[in-house]
C-alpha positions as CSV (number, residue, x, y, z in Angstrom):
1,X,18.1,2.7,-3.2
2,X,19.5,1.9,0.2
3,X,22.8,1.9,-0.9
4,X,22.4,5.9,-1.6
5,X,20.5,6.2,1.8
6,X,17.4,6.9,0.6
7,X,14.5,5.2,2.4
8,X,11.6,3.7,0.1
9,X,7.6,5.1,1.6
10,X,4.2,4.1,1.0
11,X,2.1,7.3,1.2
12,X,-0.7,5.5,-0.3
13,X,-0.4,2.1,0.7
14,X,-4.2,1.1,0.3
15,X,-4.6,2.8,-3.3
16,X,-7.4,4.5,-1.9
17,X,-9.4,1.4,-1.8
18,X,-9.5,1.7,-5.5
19,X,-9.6,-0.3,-8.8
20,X,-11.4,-3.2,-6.4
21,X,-8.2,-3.4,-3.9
22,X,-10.1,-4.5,-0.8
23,X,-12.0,-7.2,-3.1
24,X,-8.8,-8.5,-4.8
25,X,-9.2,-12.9,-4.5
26,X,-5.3,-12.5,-3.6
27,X,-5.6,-10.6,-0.7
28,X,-8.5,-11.7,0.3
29,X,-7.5,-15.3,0.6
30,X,-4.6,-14.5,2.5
31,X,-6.2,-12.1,5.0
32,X,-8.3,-15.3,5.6
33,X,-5.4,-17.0,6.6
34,X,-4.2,-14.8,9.3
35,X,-7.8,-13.5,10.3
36,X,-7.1,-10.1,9.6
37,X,-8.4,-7.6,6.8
38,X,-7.3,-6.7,3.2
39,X,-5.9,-3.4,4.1
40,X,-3.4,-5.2,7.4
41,X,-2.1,-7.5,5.0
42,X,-1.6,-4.6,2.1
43,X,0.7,-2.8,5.6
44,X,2.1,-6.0,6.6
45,X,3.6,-6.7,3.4
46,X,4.9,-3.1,2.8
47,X,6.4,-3.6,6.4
48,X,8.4,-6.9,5.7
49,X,9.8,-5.1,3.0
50,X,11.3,-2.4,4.8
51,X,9.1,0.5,3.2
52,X,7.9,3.1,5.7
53,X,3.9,3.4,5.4
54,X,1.6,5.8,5.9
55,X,-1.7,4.9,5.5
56,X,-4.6,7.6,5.7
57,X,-7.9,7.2,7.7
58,X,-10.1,9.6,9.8
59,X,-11.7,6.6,11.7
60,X,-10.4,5.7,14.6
61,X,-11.3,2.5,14.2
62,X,-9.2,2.1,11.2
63,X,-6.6,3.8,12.5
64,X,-6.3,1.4,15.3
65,X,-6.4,-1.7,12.5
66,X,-3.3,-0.2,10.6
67,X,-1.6,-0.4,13.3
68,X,-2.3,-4.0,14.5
69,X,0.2,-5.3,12.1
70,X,2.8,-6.4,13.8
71,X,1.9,-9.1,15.6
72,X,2.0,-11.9,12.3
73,X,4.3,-12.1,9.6
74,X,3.3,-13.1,6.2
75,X,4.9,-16.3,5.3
76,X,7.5,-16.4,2.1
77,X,4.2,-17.4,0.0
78,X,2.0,-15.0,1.0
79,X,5.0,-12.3,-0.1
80,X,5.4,-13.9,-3.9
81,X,1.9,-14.2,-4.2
82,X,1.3,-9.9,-3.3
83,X,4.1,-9.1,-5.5
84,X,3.0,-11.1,-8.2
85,X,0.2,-8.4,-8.4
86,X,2.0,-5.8,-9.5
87,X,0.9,-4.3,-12.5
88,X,3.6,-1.4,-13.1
89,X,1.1,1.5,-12.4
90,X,0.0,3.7,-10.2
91,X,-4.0,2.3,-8.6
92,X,-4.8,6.2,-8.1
93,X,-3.6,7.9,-11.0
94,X,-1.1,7.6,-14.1
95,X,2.5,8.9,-13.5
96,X,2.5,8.0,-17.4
97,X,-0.4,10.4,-18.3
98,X,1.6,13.9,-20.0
99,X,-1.6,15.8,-18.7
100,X,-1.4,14.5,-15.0
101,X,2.2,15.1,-15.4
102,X,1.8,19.0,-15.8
103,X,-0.9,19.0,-13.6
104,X,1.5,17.7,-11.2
105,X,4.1,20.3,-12.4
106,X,1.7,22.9,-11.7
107,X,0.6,22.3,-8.0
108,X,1.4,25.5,-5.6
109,X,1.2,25.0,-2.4
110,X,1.0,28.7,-0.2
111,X,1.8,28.5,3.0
């Protein structure tokens, strides 16, 4: 998509902490490596990528850890072995589901 301009974002980059995301062996292993947690490497990797994130957190704490990413870079390894997770689908909900979809269709926002 950068060829059209159009610039790829993360607005949910830790899947809520979801389907077992901060436990995943993958990401746990390599947040090992580079002493730092699940949810910096999950930022990290979305960063090397080029995709803006925004990760959400009302601790301050946390909110300080998101955005102590940029002083490591995962290596080529690390990268193949996080996107050989993918499964296709959404962690939070199913883009695929026909309900979610008109539920989706339906949300009013009044400002």
């Amino acid at each position: 998509m950068r060829e059209h301009g159009v610039q790829h974002e993360s607005w949910g980059p830790l899947a809520e902490g979801g389907q077992g995301f901060f436990d995943n062996p993958v990401l746990v292993d390599i947040a090992r490596a580079h002493d730092k947690s699940v949810a910096q490497i999950a930022l990290r990797w979305l960063i090397q990528r080029e995709i803006v994130t925004i990760p959400k957190s009302v601790r301050p704490e946390r909110m300080a850890e998101n955005l102590d990413v940029f002083d490591f870079q995962l290596t080529d390894d690390d990268m193949a072995r996080i996107t050989g997770l993918d499964t296709a689908r959404s962690h939070i909900f199913d883009h695929h589901d026909p309900e979610k979809v008109t539920w989706l269709g339906g949300v009013r926002f009044d400002t």
